[in-house]
PLY file of the C-alpha trace (Angstrom):
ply
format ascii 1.0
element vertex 319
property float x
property float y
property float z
element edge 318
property int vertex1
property int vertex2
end_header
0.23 -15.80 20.12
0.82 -18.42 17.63
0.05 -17.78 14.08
-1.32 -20.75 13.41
-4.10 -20.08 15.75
-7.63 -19.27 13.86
-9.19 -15.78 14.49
-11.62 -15.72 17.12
-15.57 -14.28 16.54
-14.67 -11.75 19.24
-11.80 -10.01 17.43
-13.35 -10.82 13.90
-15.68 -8.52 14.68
-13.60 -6.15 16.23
-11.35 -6.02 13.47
-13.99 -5.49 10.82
-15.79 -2.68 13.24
-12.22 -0.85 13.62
-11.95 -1.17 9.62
-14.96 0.31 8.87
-14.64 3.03 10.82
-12.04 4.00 9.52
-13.40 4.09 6.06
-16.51 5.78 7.13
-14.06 8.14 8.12
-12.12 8.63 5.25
-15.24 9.09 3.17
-16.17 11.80 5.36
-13.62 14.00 3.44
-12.67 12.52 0.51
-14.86 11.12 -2.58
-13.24 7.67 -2.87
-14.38 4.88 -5.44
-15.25 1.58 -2.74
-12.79 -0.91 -4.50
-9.82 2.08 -4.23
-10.75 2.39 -0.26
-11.00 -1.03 0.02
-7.31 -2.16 -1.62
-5.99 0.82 0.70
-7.28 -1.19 3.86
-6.40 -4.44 2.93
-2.70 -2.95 2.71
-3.34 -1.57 6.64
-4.55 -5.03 8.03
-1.87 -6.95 6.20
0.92 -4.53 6.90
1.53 -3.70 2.86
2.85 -0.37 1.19
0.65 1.43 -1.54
1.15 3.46 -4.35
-1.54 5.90 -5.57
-0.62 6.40 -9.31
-2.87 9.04 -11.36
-2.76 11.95 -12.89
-1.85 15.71 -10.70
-4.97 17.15 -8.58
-7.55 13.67 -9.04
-6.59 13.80 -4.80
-3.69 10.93 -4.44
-2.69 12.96 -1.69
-5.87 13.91 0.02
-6.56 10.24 0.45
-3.30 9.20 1.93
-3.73 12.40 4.24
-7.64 11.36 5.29
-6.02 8.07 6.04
-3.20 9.08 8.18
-5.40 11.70 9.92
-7.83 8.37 10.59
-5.15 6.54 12.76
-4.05 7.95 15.96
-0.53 7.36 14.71
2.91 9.43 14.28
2.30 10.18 10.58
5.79 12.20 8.39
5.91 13.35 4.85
8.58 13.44 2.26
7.77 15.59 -0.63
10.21 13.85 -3.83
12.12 16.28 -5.10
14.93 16.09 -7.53
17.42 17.28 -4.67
15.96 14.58 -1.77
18.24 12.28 -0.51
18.62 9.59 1.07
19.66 10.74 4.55
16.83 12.91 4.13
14.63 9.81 4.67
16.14 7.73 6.73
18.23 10.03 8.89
22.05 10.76 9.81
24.36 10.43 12.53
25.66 14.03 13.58
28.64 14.76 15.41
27.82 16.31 19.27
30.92 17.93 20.21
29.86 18.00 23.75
29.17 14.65 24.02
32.37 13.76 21.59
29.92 11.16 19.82
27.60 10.62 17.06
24.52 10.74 17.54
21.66 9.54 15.17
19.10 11.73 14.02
15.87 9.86 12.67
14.04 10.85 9.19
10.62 10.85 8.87
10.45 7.10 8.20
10.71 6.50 11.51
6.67 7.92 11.95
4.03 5.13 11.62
2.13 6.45 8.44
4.78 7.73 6.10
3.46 9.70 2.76
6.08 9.86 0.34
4.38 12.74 -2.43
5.57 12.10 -5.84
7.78 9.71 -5.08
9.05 9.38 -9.02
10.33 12.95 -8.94
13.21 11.60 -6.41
16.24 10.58 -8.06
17.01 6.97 -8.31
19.66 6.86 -5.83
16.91 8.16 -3.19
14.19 5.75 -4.63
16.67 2.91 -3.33
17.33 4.54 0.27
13.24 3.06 0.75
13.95 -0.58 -0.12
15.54 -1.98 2.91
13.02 -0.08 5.24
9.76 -1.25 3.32
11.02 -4.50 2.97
12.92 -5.29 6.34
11.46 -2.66 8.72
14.71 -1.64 9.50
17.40 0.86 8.65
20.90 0.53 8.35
22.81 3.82 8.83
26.67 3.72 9.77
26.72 -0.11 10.66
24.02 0.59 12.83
20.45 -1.04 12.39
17.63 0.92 13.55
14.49 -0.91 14.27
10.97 0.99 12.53
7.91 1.59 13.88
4.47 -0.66 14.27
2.71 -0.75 12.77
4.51 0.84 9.60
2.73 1.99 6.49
3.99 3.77 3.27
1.82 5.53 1.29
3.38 6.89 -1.69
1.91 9.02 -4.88
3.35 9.15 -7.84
2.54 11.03 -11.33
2.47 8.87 -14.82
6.05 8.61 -16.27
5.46 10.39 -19.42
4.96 14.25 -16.87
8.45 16.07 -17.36
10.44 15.36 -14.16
10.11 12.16 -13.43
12.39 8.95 -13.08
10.20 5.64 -13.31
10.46 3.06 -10.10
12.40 -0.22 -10.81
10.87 -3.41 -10.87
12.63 -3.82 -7.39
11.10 -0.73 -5.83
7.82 -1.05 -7.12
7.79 -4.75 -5.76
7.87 -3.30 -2.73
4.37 -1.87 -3.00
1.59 -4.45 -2.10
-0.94 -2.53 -3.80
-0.99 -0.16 -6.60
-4.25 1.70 -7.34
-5.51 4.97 -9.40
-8.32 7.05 -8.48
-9.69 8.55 -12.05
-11.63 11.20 -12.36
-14.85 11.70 -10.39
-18.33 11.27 -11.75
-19.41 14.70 -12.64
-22.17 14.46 -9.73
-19.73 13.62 -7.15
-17.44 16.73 -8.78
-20.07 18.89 -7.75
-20.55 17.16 -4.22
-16.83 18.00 -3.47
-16.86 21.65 -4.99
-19.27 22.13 -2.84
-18.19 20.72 0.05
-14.65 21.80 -0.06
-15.14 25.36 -1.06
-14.69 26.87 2.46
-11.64 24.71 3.34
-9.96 21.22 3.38
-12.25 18.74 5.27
-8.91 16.40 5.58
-7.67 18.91 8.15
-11.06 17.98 10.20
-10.93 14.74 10.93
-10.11 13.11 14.47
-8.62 9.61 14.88
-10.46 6.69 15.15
-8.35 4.19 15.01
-5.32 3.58 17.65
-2.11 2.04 17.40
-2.91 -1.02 19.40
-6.26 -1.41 17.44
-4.50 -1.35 13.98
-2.23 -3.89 15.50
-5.13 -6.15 16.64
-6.01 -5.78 12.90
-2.97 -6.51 11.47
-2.84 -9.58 14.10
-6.37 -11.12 13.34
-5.74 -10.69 9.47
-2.98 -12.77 9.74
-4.45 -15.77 11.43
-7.41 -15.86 8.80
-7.42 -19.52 7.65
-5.99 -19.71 3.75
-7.04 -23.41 2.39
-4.57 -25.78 0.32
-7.04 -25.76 -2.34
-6.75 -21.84 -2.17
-2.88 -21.74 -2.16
-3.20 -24.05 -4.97
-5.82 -21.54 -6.78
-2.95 -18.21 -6.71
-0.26 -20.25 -7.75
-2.38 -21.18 -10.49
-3.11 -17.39 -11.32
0.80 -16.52 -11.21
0.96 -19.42 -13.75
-1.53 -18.21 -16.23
0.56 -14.69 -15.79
4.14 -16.42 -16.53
2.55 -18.49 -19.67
0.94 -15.78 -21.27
2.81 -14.65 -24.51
2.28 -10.39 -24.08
4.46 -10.84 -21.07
7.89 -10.99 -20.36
8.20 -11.40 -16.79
5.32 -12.96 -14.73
4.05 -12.48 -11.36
6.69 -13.94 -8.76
6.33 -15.99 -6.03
6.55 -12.98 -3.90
3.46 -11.56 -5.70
1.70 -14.45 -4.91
2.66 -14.27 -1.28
0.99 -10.81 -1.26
-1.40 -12.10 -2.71
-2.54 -14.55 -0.30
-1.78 -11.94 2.48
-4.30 -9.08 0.43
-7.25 -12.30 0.32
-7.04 -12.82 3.89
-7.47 -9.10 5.22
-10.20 -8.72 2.54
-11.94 -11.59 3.96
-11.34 -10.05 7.25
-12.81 -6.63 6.10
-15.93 -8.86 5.03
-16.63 -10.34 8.84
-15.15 -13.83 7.48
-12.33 -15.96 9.14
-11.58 -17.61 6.13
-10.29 -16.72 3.18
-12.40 -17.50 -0.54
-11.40 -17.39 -4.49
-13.43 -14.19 -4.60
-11.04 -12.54 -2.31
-8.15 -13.57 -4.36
-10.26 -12.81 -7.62
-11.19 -8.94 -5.85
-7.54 -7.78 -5.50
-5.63 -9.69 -7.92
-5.33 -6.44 -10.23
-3.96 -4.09 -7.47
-1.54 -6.74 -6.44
-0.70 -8.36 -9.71
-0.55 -5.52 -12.45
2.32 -3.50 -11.27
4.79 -6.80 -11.14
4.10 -7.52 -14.67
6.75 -6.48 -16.92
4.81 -6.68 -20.42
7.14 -7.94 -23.58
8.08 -5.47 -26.03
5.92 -6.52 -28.79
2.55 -6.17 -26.80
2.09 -3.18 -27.75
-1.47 -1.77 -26.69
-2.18 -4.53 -23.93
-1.92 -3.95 -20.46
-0.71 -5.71 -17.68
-4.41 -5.54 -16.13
-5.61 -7.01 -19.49
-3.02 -9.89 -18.33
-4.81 -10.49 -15.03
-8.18 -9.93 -16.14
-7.48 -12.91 -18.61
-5.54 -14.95 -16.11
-8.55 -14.19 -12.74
-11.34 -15.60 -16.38
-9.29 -18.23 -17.33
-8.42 -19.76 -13.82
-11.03 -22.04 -12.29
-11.17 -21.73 -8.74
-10.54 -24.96 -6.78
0 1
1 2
2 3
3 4
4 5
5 6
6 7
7 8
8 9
9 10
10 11
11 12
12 13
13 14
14 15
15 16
16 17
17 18
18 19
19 20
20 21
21 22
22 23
23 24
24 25
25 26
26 27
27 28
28 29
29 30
30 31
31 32
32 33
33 34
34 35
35 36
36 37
37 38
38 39
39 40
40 41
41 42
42 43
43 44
44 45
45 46
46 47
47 48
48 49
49 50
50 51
51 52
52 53
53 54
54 55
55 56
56 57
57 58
58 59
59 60
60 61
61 62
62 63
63 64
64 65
65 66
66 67
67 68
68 69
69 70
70 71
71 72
72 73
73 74
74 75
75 76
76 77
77 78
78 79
79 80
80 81
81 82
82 83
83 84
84 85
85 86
86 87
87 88
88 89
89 90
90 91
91 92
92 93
93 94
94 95
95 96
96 97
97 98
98 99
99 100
100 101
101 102
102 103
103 104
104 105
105 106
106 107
107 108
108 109
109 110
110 111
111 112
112 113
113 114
114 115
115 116
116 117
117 118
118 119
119 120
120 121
121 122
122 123
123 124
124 125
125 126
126 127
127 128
128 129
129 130
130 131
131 132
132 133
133 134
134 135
135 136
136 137
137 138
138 139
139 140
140 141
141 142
142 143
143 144
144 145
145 146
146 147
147 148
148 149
149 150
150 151
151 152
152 153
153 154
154 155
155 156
156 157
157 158
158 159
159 160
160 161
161 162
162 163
163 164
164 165
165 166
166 167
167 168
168 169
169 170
170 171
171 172
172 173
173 174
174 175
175 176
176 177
177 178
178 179
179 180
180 181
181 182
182 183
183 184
184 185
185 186
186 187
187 188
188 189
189 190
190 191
191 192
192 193
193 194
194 195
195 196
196 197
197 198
198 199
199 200
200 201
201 202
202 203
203 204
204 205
205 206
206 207
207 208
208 209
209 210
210 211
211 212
212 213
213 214
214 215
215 216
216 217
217 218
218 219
219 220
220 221
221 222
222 223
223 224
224 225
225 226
226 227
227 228
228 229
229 230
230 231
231 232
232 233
233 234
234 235
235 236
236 237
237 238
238 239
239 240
240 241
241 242
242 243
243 244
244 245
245 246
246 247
247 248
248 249
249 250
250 251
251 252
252 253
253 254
254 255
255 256
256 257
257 258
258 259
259 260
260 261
261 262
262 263
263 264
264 265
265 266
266 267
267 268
268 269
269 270
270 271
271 272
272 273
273 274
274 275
275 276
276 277
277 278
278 279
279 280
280 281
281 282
282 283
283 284
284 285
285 286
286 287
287 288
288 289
289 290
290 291
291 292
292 293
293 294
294 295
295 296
296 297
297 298
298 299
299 300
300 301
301 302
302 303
303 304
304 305
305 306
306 307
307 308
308 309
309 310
310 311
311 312
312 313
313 314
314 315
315 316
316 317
317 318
């Protein structure tokens, strides 16, 4: 199917139906702010990463569970550890001695839905092993390339920097995440609603798939061929501007960034019924795509890379 063909009404609305239910179904377990749940589905239909970063116990990994439990799809965790490496991930050949050959033995990146918990308490070296199968979909392991999964998702939690333990992801690692969100802490009402609720076990463990493998891949398909303007292009590269001219940062959003983007505006406008793509789409996830490929300069001290986009998203007219 060519990607240049526009979305049809027929799987538009199929797309958005499939989306929704799977929201509906994550809220069924988990108390989830809407923008949160909505940057975590825009990552599904345009075949991003995310990274849940907050504080221990808010539920980063409840809501990657809910998620995975969602999709009727293989689903593996890694739990970062200090000791984790790399072959733990991605897998190892093994001598048979009955076969006199190597064999290779898959890590859990090979599942669809892969939740890597805490992934800032593996060591560096680990944090690397990731890179070439987020970015590539592939694996290289004793010359060898090993072909991933589809659709492939990576949904990865990690605790702030300053917790004893941890080892902060590189610019290059965390580029590899097309979202970035935190949860925060529940409104004391909706506390309540989930001590209550949760009290005589973990609703997460519940939940029945409601989305298949071929439907996610419909989605994935459909949010793809959503129709991006010139005038739009034109619109994020001036946002990624704004970021690279403003004098609190050091490094900019990339080109890259701006590719995701593009790709984040389009499934949101698929998630809203629409087979085009508007400013407000670009304007409703520029922080969760933008903020985490800032690097601020060394003298803003107290600003934020979200101030940065927030100023950027007020300052840009839209075209």
């Amino acid at each position: 199917m060519s990607v240049s063909e526009r979305v049809g009404a027929g799987e538009l609305g199929d797309a958005a139906a499939t989306l929704r239910r799977v929201a509906d179904n994550v809220r069924d377990a988990v108390e989830v702010r809407d923008d949160v749940l909505e940057a975590v589905l825009v990552a599904l239909a345009s075949e991003g990463h995310v990274l849940v970063e907050d504080l221990p116990g808010v539920g980063k990994t409840t809501l990657a569970r809910a998620l995975a439990r969602s999709l009727d799809l293989t689903f593996a965790r890694v739990q970062g550890t200090a000791d984790l490496l790399p072959a733990d991930v991605v897998g190892t050949s093994v001598y048979d001695p009955r076969e006199a050959r190597f064999d290779f033995r898959p890590g859990p990146i090979f599942a669809n839905v892969v939740l890597v918990d805490e992934i800032n308490r593996a060591s560096p070296k680990t944090q690397s092993g990731l890179l070439e199968s987020m970015q590539e979909r592939h694996v290289t392991v004793d010359v060898h390339t090993h072909e991933l999964a589809r659709p492939f998702l990576v949904l990865a939690t990690q605790n702030p920097v300053e917790f004893e333990g941890t080892y902060p992801l590189p610019e290059a690692q965390l580029d590899r995440f097309m979202v970035r969100i935190s949860l925060g802490y529940p409104s004391q009402r909706s506390e309540v609603a989930m001590l209550a609720e949760n009290e005589h076990g973990d609703r997460v463990g519940a939940l029945e798939p409601v989305a298949s493998a071929e439907e996610v891949l419909a989605v994935q398909d459909a949010a793809m061929r959503v129709r991006a303007s010139d005038a739009l292009r034109s619109y994020v590269v001036a946002l990624l501007a704004r970021t690279r001219a403003d004098p609190r940062v050091e490094l900019g959003a990339s080109p890259r960034a701006g590719l995701m983007l593009l790709r984040a505006a389009k499934a949101h406008a698929l998630l809203a019924g629409r087979d085009h793509a508007l400013p407000d789409d670009v304007q409703a996830l520029a922080r969760p795509v933008l903020s985490h490929r800032i690097l601020m300069g060394p003298e803003a001290v107290g600003e934020t890379a979200d101030a940065v986009v927030a100023d950027a998203v007020a300052a840009t007219p839209a075209l």
